[in-house]
KOLTOR-572676 format. One record per residue (C-alpha): residue in one letter; x, y, z; residue number from 1. Coordinates in steps of 0.05 Angstrom, whole numbers, plus 5000, padded with zeros to 4 digits. Example, Ala and Ser with C-alpha at 12.3 -4.5 7.8 and 13.67 -1.06 7.14 Angstrom:
// KOLTOR-572676
res: a, c1: 5246, c2: 4910, c3: 5156, n: 1
res: s, c1: 5273, c2: 4979, c3: 5143, n: 2
// end
This chain:
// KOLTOR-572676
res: x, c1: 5000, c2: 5000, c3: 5000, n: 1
res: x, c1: 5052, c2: 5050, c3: 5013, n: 2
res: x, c1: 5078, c2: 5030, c3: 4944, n: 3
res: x, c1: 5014, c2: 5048, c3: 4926, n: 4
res: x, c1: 5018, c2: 5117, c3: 4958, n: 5
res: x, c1: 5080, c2: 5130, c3: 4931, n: 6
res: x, c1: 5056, c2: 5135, c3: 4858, n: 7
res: x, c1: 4994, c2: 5168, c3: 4873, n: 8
res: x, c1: 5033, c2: 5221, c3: 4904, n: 9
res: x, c1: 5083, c2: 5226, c3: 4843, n: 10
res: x, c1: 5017, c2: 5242, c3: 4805, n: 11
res: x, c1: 5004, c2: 5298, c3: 4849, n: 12
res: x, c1: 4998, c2: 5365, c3: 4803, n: 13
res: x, c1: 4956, c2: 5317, c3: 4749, n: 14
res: x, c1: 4892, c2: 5285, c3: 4759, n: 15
res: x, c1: 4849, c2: 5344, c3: 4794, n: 16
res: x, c1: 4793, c2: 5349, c3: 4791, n: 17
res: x, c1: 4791, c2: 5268, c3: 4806, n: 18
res: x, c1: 4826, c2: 5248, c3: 4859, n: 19
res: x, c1: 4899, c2: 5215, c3: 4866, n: 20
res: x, c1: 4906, c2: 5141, c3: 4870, n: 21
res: x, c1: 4963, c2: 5094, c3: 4864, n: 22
res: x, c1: 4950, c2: 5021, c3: 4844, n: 23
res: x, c1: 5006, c2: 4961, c3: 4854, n: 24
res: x, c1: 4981, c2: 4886, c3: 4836, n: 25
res: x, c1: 5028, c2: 4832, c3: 4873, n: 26
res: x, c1: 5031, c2: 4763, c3: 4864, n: 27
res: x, c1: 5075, c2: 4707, c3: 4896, n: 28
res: x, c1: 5106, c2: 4766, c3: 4933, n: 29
res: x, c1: 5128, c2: 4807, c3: 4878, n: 30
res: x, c1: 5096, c2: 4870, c3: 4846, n: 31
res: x, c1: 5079, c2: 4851, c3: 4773, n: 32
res: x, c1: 5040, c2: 4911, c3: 4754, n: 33
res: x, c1: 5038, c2: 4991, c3: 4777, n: 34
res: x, c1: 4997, c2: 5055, c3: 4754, n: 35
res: x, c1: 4974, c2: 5114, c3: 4777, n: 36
res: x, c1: 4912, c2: 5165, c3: 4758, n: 37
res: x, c1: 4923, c2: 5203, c3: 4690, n: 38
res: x, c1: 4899, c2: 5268, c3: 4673, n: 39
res: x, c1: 4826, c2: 5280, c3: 4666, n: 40
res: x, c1: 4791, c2: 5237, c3: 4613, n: 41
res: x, c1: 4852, c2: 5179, c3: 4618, n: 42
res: x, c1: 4862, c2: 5113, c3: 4654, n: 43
res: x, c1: 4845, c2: 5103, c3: 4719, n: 44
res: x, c1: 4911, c2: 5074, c3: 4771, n: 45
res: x, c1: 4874, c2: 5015, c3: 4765, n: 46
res: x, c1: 4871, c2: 5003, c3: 4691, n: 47
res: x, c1: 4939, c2: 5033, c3: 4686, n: 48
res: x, c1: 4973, c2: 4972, c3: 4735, n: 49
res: x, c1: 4936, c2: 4920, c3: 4701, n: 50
res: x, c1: 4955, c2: 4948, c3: 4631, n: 51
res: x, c1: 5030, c2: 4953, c3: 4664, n: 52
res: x, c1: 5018, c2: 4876, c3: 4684, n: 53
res: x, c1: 4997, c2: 4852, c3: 4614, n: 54
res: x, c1: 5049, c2: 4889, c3: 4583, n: 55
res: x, c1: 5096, c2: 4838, c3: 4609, n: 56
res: x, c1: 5051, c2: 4781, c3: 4588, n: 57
res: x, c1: 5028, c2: 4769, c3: 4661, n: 58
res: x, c1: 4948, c2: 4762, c3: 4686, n: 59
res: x, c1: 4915, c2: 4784, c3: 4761, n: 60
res: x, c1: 4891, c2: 4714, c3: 4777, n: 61
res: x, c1: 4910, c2: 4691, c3: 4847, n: 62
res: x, c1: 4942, c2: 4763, c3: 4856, n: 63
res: x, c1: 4925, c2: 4819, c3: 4907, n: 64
res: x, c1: 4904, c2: 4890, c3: 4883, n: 65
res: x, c1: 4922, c2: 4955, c3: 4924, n: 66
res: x, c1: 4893, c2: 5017, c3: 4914, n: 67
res: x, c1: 4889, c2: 5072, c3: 4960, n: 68
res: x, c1: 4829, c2: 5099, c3: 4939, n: 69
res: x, c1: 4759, c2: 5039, c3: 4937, n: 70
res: x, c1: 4754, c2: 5026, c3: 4854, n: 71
res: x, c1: 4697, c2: 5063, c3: 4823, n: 72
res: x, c1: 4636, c2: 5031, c3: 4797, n: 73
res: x, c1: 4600, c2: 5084, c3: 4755, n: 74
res: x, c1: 4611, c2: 5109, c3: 4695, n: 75
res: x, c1: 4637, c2: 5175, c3: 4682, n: 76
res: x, c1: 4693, c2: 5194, c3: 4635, n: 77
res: x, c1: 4719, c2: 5128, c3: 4638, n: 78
res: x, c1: 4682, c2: 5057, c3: 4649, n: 79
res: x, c1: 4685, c2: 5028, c3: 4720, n: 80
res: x, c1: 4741, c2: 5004, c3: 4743, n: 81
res: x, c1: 4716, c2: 4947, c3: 4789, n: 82
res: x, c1: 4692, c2: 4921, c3: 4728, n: 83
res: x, c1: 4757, c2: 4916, c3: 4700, n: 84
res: x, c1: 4785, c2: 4881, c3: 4766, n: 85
res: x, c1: 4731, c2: 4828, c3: 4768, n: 86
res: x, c1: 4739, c2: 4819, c3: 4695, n: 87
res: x, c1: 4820, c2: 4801, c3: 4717, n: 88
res: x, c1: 4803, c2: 4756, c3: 4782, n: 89
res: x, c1: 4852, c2: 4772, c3: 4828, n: 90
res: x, c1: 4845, c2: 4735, c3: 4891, n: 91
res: x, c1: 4836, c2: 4791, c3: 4936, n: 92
res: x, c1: 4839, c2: 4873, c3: 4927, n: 93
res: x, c1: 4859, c2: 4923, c3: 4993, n: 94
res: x, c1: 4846, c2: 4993, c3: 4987, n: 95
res: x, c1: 4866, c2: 5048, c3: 5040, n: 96
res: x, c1: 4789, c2: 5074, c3: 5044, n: 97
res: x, c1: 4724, c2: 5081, c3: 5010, n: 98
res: x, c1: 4707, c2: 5132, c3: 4965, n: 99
res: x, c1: 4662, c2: 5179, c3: 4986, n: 100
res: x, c1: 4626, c2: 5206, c3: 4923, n: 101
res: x, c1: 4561, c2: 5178, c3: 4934, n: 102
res: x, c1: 4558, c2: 5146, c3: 4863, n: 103
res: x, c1: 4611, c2: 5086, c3: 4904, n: 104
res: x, c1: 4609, c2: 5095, c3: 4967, n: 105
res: x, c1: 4613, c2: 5019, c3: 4981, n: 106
res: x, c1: 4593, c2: 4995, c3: 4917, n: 107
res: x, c1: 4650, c2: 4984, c3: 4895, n: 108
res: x, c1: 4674, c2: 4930, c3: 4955, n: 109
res: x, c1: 4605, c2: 4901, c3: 4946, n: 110
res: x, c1: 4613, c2: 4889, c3: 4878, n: 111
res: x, c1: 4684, c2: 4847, c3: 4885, n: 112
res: x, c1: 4654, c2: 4813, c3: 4945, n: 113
res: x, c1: 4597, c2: 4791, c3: 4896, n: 114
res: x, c1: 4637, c2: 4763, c3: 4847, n: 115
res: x, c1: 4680, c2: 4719, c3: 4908, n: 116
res: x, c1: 4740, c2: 4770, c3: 4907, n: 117
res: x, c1: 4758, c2: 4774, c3: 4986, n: 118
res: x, c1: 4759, c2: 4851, c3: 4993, n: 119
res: x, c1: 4801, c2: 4883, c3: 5056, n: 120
res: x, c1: 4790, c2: 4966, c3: 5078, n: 121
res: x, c1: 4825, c2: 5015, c3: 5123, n: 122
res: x, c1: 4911, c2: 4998, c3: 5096, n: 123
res: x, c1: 4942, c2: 5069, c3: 5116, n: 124
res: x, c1: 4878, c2: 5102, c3: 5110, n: 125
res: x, c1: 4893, c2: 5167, c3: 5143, n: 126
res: x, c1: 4963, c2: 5168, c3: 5086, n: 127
res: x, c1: 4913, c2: 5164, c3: 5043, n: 128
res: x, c1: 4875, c2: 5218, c3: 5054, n: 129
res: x, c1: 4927, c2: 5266, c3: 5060, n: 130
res: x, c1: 4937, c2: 5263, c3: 4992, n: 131
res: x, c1: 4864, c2: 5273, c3: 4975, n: 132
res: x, c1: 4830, c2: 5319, c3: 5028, n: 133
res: x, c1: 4798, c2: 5372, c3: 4978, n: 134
res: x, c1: 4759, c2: 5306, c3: 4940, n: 135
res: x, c1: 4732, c2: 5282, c3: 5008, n: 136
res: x, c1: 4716, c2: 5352, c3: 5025, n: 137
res: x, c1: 4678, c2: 5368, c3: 4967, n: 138
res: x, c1: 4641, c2: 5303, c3: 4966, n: 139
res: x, c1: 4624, c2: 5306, c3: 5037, n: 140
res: x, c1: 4624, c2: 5376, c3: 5046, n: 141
res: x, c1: 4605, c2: 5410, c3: 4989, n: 142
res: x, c1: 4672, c2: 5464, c3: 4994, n: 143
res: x, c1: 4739, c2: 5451, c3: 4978, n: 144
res: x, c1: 4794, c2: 5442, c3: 5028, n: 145
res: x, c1: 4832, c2: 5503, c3: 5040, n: 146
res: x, c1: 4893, c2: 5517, c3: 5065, n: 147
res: x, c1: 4917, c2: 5589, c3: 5075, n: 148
res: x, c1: 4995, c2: 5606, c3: 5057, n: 149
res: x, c1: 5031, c2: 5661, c3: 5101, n: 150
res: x, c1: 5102, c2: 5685, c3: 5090, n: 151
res: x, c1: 5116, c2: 5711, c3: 5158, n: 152
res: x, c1: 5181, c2: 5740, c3: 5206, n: 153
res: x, c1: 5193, c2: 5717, c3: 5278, n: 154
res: x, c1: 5149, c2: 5773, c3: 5299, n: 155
res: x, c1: 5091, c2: 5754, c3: 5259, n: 156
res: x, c1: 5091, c2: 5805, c3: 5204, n: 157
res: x, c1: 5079, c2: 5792, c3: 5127, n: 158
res: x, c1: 5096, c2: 5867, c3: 5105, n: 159
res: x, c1: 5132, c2: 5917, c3: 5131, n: 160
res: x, c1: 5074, c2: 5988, c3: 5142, n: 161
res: x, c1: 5089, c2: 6015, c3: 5069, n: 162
res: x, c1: 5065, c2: 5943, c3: 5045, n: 163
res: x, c1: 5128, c2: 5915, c3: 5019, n: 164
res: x, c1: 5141, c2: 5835, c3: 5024, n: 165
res: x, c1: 5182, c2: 5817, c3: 4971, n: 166
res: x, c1: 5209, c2: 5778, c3: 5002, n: 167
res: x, c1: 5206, c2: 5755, c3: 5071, n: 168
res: x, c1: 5224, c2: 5683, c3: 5058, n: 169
res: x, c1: 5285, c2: 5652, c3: 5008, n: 170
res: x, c1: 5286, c2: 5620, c3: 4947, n: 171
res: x, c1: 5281, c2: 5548, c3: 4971, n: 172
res: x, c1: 5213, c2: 5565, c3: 5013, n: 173
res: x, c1: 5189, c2: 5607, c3: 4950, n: 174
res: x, c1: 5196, c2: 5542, c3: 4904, n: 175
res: x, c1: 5166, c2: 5498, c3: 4957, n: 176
res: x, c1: 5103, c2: 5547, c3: 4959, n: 177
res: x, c1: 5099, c2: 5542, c3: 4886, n: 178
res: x, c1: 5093, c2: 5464, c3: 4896, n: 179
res: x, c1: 5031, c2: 5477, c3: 4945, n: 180
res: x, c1: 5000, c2: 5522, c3: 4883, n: 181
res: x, c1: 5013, c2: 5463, c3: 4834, n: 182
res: x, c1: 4979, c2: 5411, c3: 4873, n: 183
res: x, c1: 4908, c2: 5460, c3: 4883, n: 184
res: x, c1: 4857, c2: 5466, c3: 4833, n: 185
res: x, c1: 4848, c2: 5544, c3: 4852, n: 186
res: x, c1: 4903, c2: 5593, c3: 4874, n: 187
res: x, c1: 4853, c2: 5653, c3: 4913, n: 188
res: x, c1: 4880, c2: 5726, c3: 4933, n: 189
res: x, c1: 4841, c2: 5786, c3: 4936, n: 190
res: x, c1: 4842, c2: 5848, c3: 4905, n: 191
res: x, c1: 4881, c2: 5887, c3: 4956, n: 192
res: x, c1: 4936, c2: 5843, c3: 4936, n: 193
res: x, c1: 4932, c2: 5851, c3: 4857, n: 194
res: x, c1: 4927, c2: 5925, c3: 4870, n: 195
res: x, c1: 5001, c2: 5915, c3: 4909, n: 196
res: x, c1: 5038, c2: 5873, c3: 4876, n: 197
res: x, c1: 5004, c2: 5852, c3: 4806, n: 198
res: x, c1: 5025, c2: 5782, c3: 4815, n: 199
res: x, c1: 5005, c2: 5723, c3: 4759, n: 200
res: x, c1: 4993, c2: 5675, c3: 4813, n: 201
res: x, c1: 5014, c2: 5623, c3: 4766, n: 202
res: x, c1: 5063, c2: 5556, c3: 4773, n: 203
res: x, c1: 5131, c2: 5566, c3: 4755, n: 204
res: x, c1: 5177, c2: 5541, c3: 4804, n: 205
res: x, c1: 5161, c2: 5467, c3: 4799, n: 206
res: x, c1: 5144, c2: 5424, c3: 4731, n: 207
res: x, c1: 5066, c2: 5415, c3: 4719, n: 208
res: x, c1: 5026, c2: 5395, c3: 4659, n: 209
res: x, c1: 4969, c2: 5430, c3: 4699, n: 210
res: x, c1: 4958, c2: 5506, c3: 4717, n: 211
res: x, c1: 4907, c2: 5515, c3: 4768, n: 212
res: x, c1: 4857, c2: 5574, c3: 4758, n: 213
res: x, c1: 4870, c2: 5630, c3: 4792, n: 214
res: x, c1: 4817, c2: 5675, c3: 4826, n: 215
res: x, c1: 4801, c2: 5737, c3: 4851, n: 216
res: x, c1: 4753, c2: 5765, c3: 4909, n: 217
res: x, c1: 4730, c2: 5829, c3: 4882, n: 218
res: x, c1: 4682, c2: 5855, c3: 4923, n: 219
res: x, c1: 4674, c2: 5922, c3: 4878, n: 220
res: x, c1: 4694, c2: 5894, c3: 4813, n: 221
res: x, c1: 4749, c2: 5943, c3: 4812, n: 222
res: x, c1: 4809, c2: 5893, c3: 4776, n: 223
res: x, c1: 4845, c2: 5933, c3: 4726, n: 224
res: x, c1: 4836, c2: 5900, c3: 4659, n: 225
res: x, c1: 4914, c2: 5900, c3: 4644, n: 226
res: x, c1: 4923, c2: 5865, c3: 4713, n: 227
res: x, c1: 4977, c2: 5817, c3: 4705, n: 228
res: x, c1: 4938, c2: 5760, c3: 4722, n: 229
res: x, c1: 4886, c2: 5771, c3: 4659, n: 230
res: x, c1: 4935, c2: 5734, c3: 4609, n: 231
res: x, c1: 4891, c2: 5699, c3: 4564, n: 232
res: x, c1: 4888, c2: 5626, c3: 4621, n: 233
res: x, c1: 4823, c2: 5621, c3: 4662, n: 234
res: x, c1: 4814, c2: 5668, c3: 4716, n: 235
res: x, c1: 4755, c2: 5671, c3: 4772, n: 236
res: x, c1: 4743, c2: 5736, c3: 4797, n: 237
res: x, c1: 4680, c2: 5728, c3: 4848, n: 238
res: x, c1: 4649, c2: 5794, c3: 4862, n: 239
res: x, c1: 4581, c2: 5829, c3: 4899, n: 240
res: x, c1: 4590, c2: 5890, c3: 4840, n: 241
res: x, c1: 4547, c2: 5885, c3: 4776, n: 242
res: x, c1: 4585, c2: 5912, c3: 4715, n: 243
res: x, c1: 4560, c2: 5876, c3: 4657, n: 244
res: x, c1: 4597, c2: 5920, c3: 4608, n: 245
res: x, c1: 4663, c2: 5908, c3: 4645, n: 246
res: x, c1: 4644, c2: 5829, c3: 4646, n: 247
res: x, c1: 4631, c2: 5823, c3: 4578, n: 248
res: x, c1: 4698, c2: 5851, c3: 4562, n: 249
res: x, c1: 4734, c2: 5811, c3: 4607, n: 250
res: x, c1: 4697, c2: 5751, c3: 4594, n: 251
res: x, c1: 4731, c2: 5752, c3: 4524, n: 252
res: x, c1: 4802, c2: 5752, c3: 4559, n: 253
res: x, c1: 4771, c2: 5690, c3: 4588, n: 254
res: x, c1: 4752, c2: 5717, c3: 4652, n: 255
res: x, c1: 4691, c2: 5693, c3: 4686, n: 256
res: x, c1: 4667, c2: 5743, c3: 4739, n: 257
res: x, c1: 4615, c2: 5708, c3: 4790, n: 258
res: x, c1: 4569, c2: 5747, c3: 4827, n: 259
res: x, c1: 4561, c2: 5731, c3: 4901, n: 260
res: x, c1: 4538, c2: 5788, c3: 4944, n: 261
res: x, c1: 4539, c2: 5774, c3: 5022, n: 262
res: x, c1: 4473, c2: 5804, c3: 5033, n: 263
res: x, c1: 4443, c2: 5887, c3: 5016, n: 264
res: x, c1: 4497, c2: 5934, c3: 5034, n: 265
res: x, c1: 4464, c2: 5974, c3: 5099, n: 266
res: x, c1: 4484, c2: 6040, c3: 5131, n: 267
res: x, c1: 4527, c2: 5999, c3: 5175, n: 268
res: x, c1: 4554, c2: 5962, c3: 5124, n: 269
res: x, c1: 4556, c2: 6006, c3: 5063, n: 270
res: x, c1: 4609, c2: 5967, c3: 5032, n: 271
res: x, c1: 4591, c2: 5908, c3: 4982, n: 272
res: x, c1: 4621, c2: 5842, c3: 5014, n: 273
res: x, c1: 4627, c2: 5777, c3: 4980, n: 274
res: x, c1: 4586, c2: 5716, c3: 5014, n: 275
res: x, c1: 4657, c2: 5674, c3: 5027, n: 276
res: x, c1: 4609, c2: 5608, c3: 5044, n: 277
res: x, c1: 4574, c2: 5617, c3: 4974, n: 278
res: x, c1: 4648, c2: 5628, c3: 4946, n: 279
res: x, c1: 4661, c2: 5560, c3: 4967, n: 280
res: x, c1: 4607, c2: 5524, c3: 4957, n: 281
res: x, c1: 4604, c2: 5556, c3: 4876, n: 282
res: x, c1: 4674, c2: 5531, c3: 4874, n: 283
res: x, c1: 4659, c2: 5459, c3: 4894, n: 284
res: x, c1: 4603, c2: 5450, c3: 4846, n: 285
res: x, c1: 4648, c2: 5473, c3: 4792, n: 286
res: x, c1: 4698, c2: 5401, c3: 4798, n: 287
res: x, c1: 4745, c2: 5441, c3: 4857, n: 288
res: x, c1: 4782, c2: 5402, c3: 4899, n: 289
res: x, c1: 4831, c2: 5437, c3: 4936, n: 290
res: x, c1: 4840, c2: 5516, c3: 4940, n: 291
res: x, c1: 4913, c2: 5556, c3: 4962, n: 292
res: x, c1: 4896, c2: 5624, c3: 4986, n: 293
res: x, c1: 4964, c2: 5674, c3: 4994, n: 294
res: x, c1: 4931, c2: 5743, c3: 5006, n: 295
res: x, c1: 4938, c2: 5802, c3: 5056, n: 296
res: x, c1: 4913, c2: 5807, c3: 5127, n: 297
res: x, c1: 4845, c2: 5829, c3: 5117, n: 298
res: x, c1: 4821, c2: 5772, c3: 5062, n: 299
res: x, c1: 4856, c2: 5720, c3: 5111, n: 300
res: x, c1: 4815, c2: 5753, c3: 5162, n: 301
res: x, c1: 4752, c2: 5749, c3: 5129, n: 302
res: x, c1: 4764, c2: 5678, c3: 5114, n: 303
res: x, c1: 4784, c2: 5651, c3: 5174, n: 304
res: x, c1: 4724, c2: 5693, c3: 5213, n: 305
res: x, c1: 4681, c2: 5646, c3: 5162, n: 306
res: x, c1: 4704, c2: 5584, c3: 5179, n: 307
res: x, c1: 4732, c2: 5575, c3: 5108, n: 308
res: x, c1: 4801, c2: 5555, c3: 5123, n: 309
res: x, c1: 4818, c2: 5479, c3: 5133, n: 310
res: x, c1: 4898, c2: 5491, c3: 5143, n: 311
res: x, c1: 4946, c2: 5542, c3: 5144, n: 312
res: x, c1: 5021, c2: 5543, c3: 5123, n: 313
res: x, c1: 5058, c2: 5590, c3: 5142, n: 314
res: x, c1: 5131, c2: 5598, c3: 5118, n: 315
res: x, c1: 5176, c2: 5633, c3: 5171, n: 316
res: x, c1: 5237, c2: 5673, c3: 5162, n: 317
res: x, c1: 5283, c2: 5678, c3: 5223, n: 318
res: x, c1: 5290, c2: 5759, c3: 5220, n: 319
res: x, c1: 5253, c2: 5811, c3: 5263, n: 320
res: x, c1: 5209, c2: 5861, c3: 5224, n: 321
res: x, c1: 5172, c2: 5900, c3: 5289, n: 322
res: x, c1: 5120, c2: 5946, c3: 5263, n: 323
res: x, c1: 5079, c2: 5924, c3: 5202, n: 324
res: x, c1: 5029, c2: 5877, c3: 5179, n: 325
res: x, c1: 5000, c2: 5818, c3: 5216, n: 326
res: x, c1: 4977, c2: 5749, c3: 5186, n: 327
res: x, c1: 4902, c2: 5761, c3: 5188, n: 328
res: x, c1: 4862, c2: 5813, c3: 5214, n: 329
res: x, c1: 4819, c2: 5781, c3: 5268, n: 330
res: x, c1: 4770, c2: 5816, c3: 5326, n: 331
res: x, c1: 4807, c2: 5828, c3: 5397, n: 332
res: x, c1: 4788, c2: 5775, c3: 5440, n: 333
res: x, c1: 4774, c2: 5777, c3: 5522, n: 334
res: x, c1: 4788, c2: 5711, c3: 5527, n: 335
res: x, c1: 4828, c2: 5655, c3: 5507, n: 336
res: x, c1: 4775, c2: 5607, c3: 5493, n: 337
res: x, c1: 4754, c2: 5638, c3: 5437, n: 338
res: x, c1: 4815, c2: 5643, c3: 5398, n: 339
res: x, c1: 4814, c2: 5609, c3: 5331, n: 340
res: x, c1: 4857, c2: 5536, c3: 5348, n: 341
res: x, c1: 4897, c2: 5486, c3: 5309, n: 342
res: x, c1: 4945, c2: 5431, c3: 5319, n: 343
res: x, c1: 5016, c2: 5424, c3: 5286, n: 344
res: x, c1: 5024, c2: 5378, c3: 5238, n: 345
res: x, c1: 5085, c2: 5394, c3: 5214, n: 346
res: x, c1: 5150, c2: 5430, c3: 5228, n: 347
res: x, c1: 5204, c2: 5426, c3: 5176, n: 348
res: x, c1: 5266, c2: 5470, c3: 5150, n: 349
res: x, c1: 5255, c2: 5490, c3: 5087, n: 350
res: x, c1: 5324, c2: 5528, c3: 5071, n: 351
res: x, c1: 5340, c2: 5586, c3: 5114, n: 352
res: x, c1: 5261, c2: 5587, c3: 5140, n: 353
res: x, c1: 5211, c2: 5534, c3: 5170, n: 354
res: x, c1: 5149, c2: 5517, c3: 5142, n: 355
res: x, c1: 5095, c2: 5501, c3: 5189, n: 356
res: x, c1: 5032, c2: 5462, c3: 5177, n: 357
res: x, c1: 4973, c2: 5480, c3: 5230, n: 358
res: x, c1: 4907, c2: 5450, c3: 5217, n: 359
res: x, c1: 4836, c2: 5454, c3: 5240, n: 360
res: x, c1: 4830, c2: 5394, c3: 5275, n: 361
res: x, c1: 4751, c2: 5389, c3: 5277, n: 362
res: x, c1: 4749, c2: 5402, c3: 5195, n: 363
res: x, c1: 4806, c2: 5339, c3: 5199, n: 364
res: x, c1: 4763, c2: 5295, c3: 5244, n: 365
res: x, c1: 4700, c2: 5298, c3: 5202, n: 366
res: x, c1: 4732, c2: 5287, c3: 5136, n: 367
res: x, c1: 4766, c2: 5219, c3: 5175, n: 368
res: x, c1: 4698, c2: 5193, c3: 5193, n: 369
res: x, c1: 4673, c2: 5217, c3: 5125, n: 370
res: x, c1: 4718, c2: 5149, c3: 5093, n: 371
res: x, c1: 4704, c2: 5097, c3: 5140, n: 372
res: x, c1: 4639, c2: 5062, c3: 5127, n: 373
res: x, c1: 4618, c2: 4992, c3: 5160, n: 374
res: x, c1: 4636, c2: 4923, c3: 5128, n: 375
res: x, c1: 4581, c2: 4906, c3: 5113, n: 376
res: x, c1: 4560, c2: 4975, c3: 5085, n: 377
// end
């Protein structure tokens, strides 16, 4: 099974919006057949390790299957592929957990079991899952999974007052941010951001065969149209502003603008505001798995005061900045208990910084229980 994992993760920048599986066939305790999840619209890891096994002139009978994801048994761009297990009889198939898109959810291990393939669940399940949290999250959830990425100094602070960043953190932690964009489906920032540093938001530090969109929260619909971003490649740009004039132009640069207002602007509240829940759940429906947000203070704010934000990682610089801007604009709090909370999950040196993963561990919790269904389910 770790095999397994191993090639799913070397697929990591390609199969979104599907999710990333890793299949290894053994027999008489040697691996005769390996594949992993193409790009959209090809072979499943599944078809790929049993086309690997024929390719040496080899079959699946008395062999065990492992897949870290349960095989699908619907047909969407590509036939099932617990069909195309049964079809090879393998003596028994593991995978790390079920799927949970309702169209398998346990169909899939029901199927094998009906055809007298022994069928085992639950091999490295939470490995599994790490490489795949924005598919259970969307399936289960409806949103993506989000994780927030912060370059920061000791003291906390992502800009110095006149706004400047660039940059904080070294080379190494730059190119190992750019591997966190690669892997998402969406890289988000907001408009303060574009207005500061123009940025293209784009891969370039790491080989993919896959940009992910890039998006924008707009509130006003104020982007400049010679933004950097706007370069011809899909870009979101989610806004509470109606300029259909302004839309239609953009929407030939292949920018779609989606309006989601967070309510009617009041004399309290005069400002438009985008509905960051509707955000998500727009994004989800529209095949997004995972989202990386790198934006100022107050979108991070905004996002985390939501309960949008699944994990953040935060890249810190061992230098001393004192006055300028924090992580995220949150309220003042009275007491403790109500601070926003998370849990390490990892602490590594990346170059001359460290990059710190801290997770919501409620968010991680439900999407655990989300995969494990009973036997005899």
């Amino acid at each position: 099974m770790r095999q397994a994992l191993a090639l799913a993760e070397q697929a990591l920048y390609v199969p979104s919006p599907n999710p990333r599986v890793g299949c290894v066939i053994v027999r008489d305790a040697q691996v005769i057949g390996r594949g992993a999840t193409q790009a959209v619209g090809g072979h499943h890891a599944e078809v790929m390790a049993l086309t690997d096994m024929r390719a040496h002139g080899l079959s699946a009978e008395g062999a065990t299957v492992y897949i870290t994801l349960e095989p699908c048994s619907h047909h969407g761009r590509t036939p099932p592929c617990v069909d195309a297990l049964i079809a090879a009889r393998p003596d028994r198939v593991v995978f790390a957990h079920f799927d949970p898109n309702p169209s398998v959810a346990g169909r899939g291990m029901r199927a094998l079991r009906e055809r007298g393939i022994e069928v085992s669940v639950g091999v490295c399940a939470d490995l599994a899952l790490e490489l795949n949290p924005g598919f259970v999250s969307r399936m289960t959830r409806g949103v993506p999974y989000v994780w927030m990425k912060v370059a920061t100094s000791l003291d906390g602070r992502t800009a110095l007052p006149n706004g400047v960043s660039q940059w904080i953190t070294g080379p190494q932690a730059r190119t190992d941010g750019h591997h966190w964009r690669a892997r998402s489906c969406v890289v988000l920032t907001g408009i303060g951001t574009v207005r500061t540093d123009n940025p293209k938001l784009n891969v370039r530090h790491v080989v993919t065969q896959r940009q992910p969109r890039r998006a924008v929260i707009d509130p006003g619909f104020d982007i400049a149209e010679d933004a950097a971003m706007i370069d011809g490649n899909e870009v979101l740009i989610f806004t509470a502003t109606q300029r259909p004039d302004k839309a239609a132009r953009l929407a030939a640069r292949n920018v779609q603008v989606i309006l989601v207002p967070e309510g009617v602007p009041t004399p309290e509240r005069p400002r438009a505001r985008v509905d960051m829940q509707a955000m998500m759940q727009w994004l989800a429906a529209h095949d997004t798995n995972e989202v990386h947000v790198e934006a100022g203070s107050g979108l991070n704010g905004a996002l985390l005061a939501a309960d949008c934000v699944d994990e953040l990682l935060i890249y810190m610089a061992p230098m001393l900045l004192g006055e300028g801007k924090g992580m995220a604009q949150v309220p003042a709090l009275t007491h403790l208990e109500d601070a926003h909370k998370f849990e390490f999950i990892d602490v590594r040196q990346i170059g001359a910084d460290v990059r710190m993963r801290v997770r919501v561990t409620d968010h991680w919790r439900a999407l655990m229980k989300s995969i494990h269904l009973p036997q005899s389910a």
